[in-house]
Structure formats: structure tokens, C-alpha cells
N, C-alpha and C positions, 0 to 999 in steps of 0.2 A: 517153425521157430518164430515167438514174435519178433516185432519190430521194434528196435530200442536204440537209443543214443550212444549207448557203449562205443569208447574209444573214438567218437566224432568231435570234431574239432572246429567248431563255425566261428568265422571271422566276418564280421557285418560293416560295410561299409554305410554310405550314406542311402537313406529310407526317407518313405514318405515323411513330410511333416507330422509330429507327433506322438504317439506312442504305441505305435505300431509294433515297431523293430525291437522298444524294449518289451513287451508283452510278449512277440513270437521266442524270442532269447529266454524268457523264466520259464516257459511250457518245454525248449526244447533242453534244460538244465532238468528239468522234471524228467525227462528221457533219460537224462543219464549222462547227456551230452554237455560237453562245456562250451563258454561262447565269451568272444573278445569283438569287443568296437572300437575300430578308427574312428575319431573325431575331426573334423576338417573346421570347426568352428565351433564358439561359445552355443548355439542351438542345438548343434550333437550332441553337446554335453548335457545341453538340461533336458532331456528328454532320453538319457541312460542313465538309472539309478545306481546300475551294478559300478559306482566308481575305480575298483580296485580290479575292474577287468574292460576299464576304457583307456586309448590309449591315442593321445592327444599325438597331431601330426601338427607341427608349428614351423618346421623347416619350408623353405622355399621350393616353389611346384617343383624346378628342375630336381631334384634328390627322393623324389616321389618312387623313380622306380627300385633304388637301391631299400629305401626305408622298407617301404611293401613285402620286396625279397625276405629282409632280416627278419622284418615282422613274422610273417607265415612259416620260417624255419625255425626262430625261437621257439613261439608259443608251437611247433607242430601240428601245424593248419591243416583239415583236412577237407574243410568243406567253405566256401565263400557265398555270403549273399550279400543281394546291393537293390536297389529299386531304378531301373532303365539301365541302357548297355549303351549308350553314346555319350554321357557326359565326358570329358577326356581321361579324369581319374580312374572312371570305371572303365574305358573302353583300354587302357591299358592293363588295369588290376588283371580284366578276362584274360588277355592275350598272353599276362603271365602264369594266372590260374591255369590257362587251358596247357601251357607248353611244361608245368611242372604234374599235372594230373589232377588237380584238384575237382571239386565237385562244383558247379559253377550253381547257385540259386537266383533267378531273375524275376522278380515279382518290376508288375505293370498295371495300370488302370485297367479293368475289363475290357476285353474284347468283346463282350455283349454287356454293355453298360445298361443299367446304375447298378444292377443286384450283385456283377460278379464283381471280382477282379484277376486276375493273368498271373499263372504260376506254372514257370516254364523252366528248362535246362539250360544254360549257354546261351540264350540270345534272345529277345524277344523284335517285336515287330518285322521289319526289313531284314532281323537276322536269325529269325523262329525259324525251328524246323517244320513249322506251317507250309512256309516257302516253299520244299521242295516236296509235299504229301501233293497228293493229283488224288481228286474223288474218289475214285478207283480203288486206293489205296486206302482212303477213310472208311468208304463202305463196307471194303472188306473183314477191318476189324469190328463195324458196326454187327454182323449179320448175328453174333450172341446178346446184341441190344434190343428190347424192345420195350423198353419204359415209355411210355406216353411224357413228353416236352410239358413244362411249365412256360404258361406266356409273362416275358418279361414286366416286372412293374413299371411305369409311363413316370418313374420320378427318378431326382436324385436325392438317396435318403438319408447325407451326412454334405450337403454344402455347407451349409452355416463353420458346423465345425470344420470344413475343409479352408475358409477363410481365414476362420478362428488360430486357425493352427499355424496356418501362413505368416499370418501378422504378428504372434508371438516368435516364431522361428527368427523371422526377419527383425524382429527388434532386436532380439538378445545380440543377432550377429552384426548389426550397428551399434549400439550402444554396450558391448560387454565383452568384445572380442580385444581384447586389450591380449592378451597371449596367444593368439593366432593373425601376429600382425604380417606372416607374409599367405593369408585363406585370398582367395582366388574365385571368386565364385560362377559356375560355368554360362552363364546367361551374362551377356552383353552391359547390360542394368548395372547400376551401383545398389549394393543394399540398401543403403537409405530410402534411394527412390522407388525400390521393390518394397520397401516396408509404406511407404505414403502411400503406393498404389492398393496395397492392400489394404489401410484406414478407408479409404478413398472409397472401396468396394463396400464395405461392411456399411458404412457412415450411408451410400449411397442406395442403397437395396430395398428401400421403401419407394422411393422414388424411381428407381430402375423398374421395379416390379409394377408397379402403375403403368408408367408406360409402355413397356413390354404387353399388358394385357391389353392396353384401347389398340396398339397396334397389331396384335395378335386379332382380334377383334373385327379389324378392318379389313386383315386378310382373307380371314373366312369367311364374314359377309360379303365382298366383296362382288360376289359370282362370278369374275374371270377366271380362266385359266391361269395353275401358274406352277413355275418350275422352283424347285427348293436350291440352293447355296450354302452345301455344310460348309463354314469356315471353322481356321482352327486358333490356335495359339503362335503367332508368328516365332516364340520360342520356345515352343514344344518340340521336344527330341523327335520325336518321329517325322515331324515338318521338317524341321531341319536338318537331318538324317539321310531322310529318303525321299526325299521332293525335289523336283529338276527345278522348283522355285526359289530364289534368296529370300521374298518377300510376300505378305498375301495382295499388295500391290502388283506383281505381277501376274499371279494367280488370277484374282479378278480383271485383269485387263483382258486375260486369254476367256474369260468366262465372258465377259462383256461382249466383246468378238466376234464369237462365235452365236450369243443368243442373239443379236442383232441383225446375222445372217440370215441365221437357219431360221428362227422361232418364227411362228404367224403371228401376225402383226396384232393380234388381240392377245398373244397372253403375254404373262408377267411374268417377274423374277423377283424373288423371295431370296435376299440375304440374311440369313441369321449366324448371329456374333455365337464365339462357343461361351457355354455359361458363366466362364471365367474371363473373359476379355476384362482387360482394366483400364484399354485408351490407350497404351505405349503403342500400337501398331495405327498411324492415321485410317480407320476405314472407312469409317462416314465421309471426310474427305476426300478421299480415294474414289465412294460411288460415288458423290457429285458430281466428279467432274467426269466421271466416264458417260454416266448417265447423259450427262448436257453432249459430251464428243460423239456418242451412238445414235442422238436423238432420240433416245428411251425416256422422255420426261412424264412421268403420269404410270408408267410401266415399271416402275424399279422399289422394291417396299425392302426398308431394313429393320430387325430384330432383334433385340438385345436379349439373344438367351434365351431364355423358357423354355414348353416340353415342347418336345419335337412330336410327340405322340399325334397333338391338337393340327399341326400341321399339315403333318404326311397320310393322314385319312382325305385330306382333300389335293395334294399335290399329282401333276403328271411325273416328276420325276427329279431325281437329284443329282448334284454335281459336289465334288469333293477331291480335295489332294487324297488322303488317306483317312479321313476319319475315320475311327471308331464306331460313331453316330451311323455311318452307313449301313453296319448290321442291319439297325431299323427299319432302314429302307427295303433291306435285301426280305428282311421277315415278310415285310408286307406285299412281296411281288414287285414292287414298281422297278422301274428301271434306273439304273445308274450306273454315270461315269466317273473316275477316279484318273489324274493323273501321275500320282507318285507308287510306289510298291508300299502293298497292303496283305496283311496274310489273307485276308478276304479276298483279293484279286485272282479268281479262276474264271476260263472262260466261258464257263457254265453259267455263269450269273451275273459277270461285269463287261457292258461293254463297252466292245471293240473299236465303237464309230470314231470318226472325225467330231469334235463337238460341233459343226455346225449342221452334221448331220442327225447328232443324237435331240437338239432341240428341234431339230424341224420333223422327225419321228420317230421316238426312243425305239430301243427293244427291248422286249419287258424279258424278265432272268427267268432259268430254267426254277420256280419254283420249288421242284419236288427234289434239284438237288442242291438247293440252298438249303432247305429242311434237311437233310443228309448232312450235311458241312457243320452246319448247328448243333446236330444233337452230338458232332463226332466231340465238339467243342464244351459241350457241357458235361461226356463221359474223359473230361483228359483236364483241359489247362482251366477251364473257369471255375471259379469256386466261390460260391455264396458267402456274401458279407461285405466289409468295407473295412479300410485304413486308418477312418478319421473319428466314427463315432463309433461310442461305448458297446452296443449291439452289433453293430459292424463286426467288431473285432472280436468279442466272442462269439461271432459265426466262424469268423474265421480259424480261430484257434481251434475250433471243433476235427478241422482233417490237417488244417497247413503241414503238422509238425509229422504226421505220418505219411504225406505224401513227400516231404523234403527226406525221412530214413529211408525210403523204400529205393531200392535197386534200380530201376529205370525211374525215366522220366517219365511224364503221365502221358506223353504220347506212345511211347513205346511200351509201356505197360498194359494197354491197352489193344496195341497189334500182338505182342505177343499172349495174349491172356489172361495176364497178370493184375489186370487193372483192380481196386478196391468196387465194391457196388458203391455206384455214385446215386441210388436214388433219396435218399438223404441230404445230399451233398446239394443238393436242389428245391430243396422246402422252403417256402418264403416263408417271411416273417406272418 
């Protein structure tokens, strides 16, 4: 029987910046399916055109879970999607989705960034059913796979627009939120100064990108030894979620620490900022002075962004809360430590050490079944393309809307048999 929309009922909450959400909604109305948006602000609204099936939320946070109920029993909702599962909004919508039966859809930045991005059941990162699969478990639905892996591209290939889309998102909901005066927005930040920080970035990216390259530069020529520092976004949901840290202030004190302990006294440390950092977290400040209280002065080099590709061909090894970015590491063998819960966290390939053990002499990952965990990862939740730009999104649209009708999730579609042949699903540009 094929796969169709008939009698589905998608209710979208809040989505990447831009026009993502409403492109997946016209393809999955092309199914057969119908589809309704919550608006939480004047930027949800300009970036859904279907007006006559968006459905502005203006009341005060507190009445959020009554509104949501009526919502999904009027229209008869039968399927929800939203982009992350810890903003408060969404982390409730799930818990009422899940306790009425609905169908829960959870798109995420790539798990193996830049080409993919994350299309999961119910929960992603900290709350993926990644967490509870053991190797074991992957391999065994792997053993009807034998597609030869694609090596990831060493770019991100929709920033500009990922900026681009910020900084409009963020204007409209400062300047044009005039009927959404009790929006609420889940990051700490005021809009306004979420909106200057992103002028700030776009305006500043000629001159970031200079110097990111004499310092990239310096690192490689260098000839020391030196250990990598994936940071992240101090209000990235996954940081904030699932990291035993409030701040990357703390994070680095604990990295500082421990390299100062363990490390031999000739290598270095390599902090690099994530390619979105926009200054709201003091880091540069932060190594200063840790740098001068370790006595690491000459040994501490910081990065504003770039590829991590140019890097990690010359690194001993990496340190990370949870990033993303650490796939990369894991691709390439090297060794790495992570402190917060990460779906990549198995003990086949992340370790274990004390950090002041892992800098004074890492353990490199099991290899063969990191390659195992990967390809389990590109036959199930990753899926070619992008959120922000034009080609992005028609990769994406190419499977999204068939993998959201199909019966299981793509992890379970996949243990049970069922999965679609994903070697398409994997074609780069």
C-alpha cells in the first residue's frame, strides 16, 4: 500500500529560522495531509504563508497548556512537529503529545554535520532513542547494509543564510510584535539584543574570517603539539539541557585544570569558538585569565570558528561538552572526551579517563566501531540537505515527507526491516 497523507493531521510548532517548516507543510498537503501552525511571534508568522491555517498564540505563557489541548482536539491533530525538545513550550507540547498519543516529529541540526540534519521520534539529543541502542543493537540491524559510506563535506554549506535568516527572524519579533505582546522568548537575551548580535555577526564576517585564518595559520605551522576545545553555544539547548555546566566559564575552568595537570609541558591547547558564537558568552576573557592562573601563557591559542577539518588532521585529541562537532573527531580516530550526555557517548569510542588523565595520554576510540555507529546513523535519522538554504531544503524535501507517513521511526524501521533504501538519501551535492 503506498505511503500517503490521508486523514494526517500535522500541527507545527516553532522551526528553524526561515522557510523550512513552511516548505515541509506544502509537500506534506501534497500527501494528502493537512497542516496547522502555532505562532509564538510576528517571525512565525512571516515565514508561514498558508495564513488561513496559522494560528497566532497571544495569551500569556501561563494558559499555554489549556490553549495547546483545545488546539489539537479542535483542529484533530494527529501528528506534531517542532525543531528541539527543551525549549519550555515544546518540552511541554511533547509531554502532552505523548500522554494523548500523538505522533511526535523532532528535527535537529545534524548529528554528523554540515550535510545532514536530525529527523527523529519523540526526543532528540539527551532524549533520542540513540541513548538507549548499545552497538550490539545497531550492528545487528546493520548486517542487510552494505553500501560503501560517503566521507562527509569539511564545510558548512548554508551559514550566510543561516545568519541571514536569524537577523530577519529577530527584527520582525522586535520591531512588529505589537500582537504577540505577552511572546516570551526561551533564551535569557532580549530580542533586540539577539537581533544587534546578529547585525553584529553578518556586518563582522569579513573581518572574523581574516583573522580566524592568520590564526588558523599559526596553529598549523606552529609544530607543537596540541589538543582541540570543541566549545559550544552557552544557549544551545543541548548545552543547556544536558551539561552538568551553567556556563562555558565553567566548562573551561574544568578543561584548564586538568590540561595544566596532565598535559606535557610542550603541548597546547586549541580553543575554538562554535561558528556561531556572537560575544554574549565572555570567552576570550574567560581564557585570559585562566591562561595567566594555570601559568599556560604562550600554550593557549583561540579560534573564532572555521573548519574544523584543517584542524583535527593535525590535533592529538579533543575535549567537548556534547558537541556535535565531535563525530568529526570520532571519524578520524582521535581520541575524545566529552562531559555532558551525547547520543555519540558509547564506551567503544568515548572515553572514560579523568581529564587529567586523558591529556597526559588519551585513548584512541575503537575505530571499526565508530564506523558501525555511523553508517547505523546515515541508514536511520540523518538526512541530506539543509534548513536554511534553497538546495538545502530541496534535498530535504526529497525523503522528509515519506519518512514523517511511514509507520515506525527510522530507527525502528530499520531494526525491524522496514527501513526505505537510504543510498540516495546520501548523494552529495
Amino acid at each position: 500500500m503506498p505511503v500517503n497523507g490521508d486523514n494526517r493531521r500535522f500541527l507545527f510548532l516553532q522551526g528553524p529560522h526561515g522557510w523550512f517548516f513552511n516548505r515541509l507543510a506544502r509537500m506534506l498537503r501534497a500527501s494528502g495531509a493537512e497542516c496547522w501552525r502555532i505562532g509564538f511571534n510576528k517571525g512565525d508568522s512571516v515565514f508561514w504563508r498558508d495564513k488561513a491555517r496559522y494560528i497566532p498564540f497571544t495569551q500569556p505563557r501561563k494558559t499555554w497548556d489549556g490553549f495547546f489541548r483545545d488546539c489539537v482536539a479542535r483542529h484533530q491533530i494527529t501528528d506534531l512537529a517542532l525543531y528541539g525538545d527543551v525549549r519550555p513550550i515544546h518540552a511541554e507540547a511533547i509531554a502532552i503529545a505523548r500522554d494523548i498519543g500523538l505522533t511526535i516529529h523532532v528535527f535537529e541540526e545534524g548529528y554528523l554535520r554540515p550535510y545532514w540534519v536530525t529527523y527523529e521520534r519523540d526526543g532528540s539529543n539527551g532524549h533520542s532513542t540513540l541513548m538507549d541502542l548499545s552497538l550490539r543493537d545497531m550492528r545487528k540491524a546493520l548486517k542487510k547494509c552494505d553500501l560503501e559510506l560517503p566521507d562527509p563535506p569539511a564545510h558548512w554549506g548554508d551559514m550566510r543564510q543561516h545568519i541571514f535568516y536569524g537577523a530577519v527572524y529577530h527584527f520582525c519579533v522586535m520591531a512588529l510584535n505589537g500582537r504577540y505582546r505577552s511572546f516570551q522568548p526561551h533564551r535569557d537575551l532580549s530580542v533586540a539584543l539577539e537581533f544587534k548580535l546578529y547585525l553584529k555577526r553578518l556586518w563582522l564576517m569579513p573581518l572574523h574570517s581574516l583573522e580566524r585564518r592568520i590564526e588558523t595559520w599559526r596553529v598549523r605551522n606552529g609544530g607543537f603539539p596540541y589538543h582541540l576545545v570543541l566549545m559550544q553555544l552557552e544557549h544551545d539547548s543541548s548545552f543547556r539541557a544536558h551539561s552538568p555546566f551553567s556556563s562555558q566559564t565553567e566548562f573551561l575552568e574544568k578543561v584548564f585544570e586538568g590540561f595544566a595537570k596532565g598535559a606535557p609541558r610542550h603541548h597546547h591547547l586549541v580553543i575554538k569558538a562554535h561558528p556561531l558564537e556572537d560575544g554574549r558568552a565572555p570567552i576570550r576573557k574567560t581564557i585570559r585569565q585562566l591562561t595567566e592562573a594555570h601559568g599556560l601563557k604562550g600554550r593557549v591559542h583561540f579560534l573564532r570558528g572555521g573548519k574544523l577539518a584543517q584542524l583535527l588532521n593535525h590535533a592529538r585529541s579533543a575535549v567537548t561538552v556534547n558537541s556535535t562537532a565531535a563525530q568529526q573527531v570520532l571519524w578520524r580516530g582521535m581520541p575524545l572526551k566529552i562531559f555532558g550526555r551525547a547520543v555519540y557517548d558509547k564506551p567503544e569510542f568515548v572515553s572514560d579517563q579523568p581529564i587529567e588523565a586523558f591529556f597526559a595520554k588519551p585513548k584512541r576510540p575503537d575505530a571499526r566501531a565508530y564506523r558501525d555507529y555511523r553508517h547505523f546513523l546515515l541508514e536511520t535519522s540523518q538526512v541530506p540537505g539543509g534548513y536554511y538554504s534553497l538546495g538545502g531544503r530541496r534535498q530535504l524535501m526529497r525523503h522528509l515527507v515519506d519518512m514523517m507517513l511511514a509507520k515506525h521511526d527510522p530507527y525502528a524501521a530499520l531494526i525491524c526491516g522496514e527501513a526505505a533504501h537510504r543510498q540516495q538519501l546520501r548523494m552529495v551535492r
